[in-house]
C-alpha positions in Angstrom: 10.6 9.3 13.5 7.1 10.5 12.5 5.2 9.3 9.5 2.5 10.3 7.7 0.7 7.8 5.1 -2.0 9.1 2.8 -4.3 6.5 1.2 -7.2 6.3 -0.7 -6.6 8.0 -4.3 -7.3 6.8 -7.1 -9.7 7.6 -10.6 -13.0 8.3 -10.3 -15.6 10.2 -13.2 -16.6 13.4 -12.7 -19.6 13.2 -9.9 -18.2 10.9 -8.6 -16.5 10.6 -4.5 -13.1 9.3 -2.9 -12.6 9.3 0.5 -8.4 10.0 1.1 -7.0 9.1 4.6 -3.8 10.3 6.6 -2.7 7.8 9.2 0.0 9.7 11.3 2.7 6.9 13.3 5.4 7.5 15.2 6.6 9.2 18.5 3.9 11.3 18.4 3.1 13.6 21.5 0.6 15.7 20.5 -0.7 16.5 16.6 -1.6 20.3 16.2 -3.1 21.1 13.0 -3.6 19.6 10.0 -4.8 19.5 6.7 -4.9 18.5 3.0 -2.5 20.1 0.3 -2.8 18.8 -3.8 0.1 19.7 -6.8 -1.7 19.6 -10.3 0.9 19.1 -13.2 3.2 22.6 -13.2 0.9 23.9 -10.6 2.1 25.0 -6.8 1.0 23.0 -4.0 -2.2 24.8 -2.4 -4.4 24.6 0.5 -7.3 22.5 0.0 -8.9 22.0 3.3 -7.7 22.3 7.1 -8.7 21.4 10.6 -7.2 22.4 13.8 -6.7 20.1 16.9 -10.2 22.0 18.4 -11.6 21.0 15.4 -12.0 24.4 13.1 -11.8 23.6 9.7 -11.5 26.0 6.5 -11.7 25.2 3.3 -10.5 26.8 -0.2 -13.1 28.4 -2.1 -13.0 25.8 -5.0 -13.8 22.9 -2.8 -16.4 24.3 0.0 -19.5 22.2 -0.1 -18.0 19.2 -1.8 -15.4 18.3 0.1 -15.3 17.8 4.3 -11.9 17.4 6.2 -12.6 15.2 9.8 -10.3 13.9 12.4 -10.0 10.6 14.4 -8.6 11.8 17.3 -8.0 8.4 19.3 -6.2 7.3 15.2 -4.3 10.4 15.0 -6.2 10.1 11.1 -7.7 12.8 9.2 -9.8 12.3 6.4 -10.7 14.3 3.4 -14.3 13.2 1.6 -14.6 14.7 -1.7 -17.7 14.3 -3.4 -19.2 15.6 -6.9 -15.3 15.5 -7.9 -14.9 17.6 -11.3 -11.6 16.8 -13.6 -9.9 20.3 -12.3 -9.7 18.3 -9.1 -7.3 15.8 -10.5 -3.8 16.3 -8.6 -1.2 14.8 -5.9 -3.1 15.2 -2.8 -0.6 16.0 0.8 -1.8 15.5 4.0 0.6 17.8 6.2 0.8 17.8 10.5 2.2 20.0 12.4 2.9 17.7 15.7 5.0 17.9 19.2 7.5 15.0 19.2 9.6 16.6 21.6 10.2 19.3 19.5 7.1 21.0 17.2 7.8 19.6 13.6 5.7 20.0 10.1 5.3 17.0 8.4 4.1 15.9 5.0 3.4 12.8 3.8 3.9 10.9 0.4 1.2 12.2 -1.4 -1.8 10.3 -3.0 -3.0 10.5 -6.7 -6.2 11.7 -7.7 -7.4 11.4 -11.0 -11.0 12.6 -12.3 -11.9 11.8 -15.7 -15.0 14.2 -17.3 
């Protein structure tokens, strides 16, 4: 079994940073890609930020230059830092892997809430 575990949500004021983290356990072989997904209230999940295992990352155009998507190789962690949050950020955030465990699987994990108050 693989499992990923997103932490670090919470409220915050507009301006304001969070720093979310995606721990990935389990019979992991190898870890892909990944990246950092968020649902706002009768939204679809989108594409926030995403980093490959060479390190490329992309980002959507709503959060380039405020937020920065990282990876702790040696942790199998990746790490979202969001900074100068405004309230339209406010949403679930996913991390999501796509890892070998024999087998290449996509993952998700719980989700983690974000709230930013204006």
């Amino acid at each position: 079994q693989v499992q990923l575990v997103e932490s670090g949500g919470g409220l915050v004021q507009a301006g304001g940073s969070l720093l979310l983290s995606c721990a990935a356990s389990g019979r992991i072989v190898s870890i892909n890609d990944m990246g950092w997904y968020r649902q706002a209230p009768g939204e679809q999940r989108e594409l926030v930020a995403g980093i490959t295992n060479g390190g490329i990352t992309n980002y959507a155009d709503s959060v380039k230059g405020r937020f920065t998507i990282s990876r702790d190789y040696a942790k199998n962690t990746m790490y979202l830092q969001m900074d100068r949050l405004k309230p339209e950020d406010t949403a679930v955030y996913f991390c999501n892997a796509r890892l070998r465990t024999g087998p290449v699987v996509v993952t998700w994990g719980q989700g983690t809430q974000v709230t930013v108050s204006s």
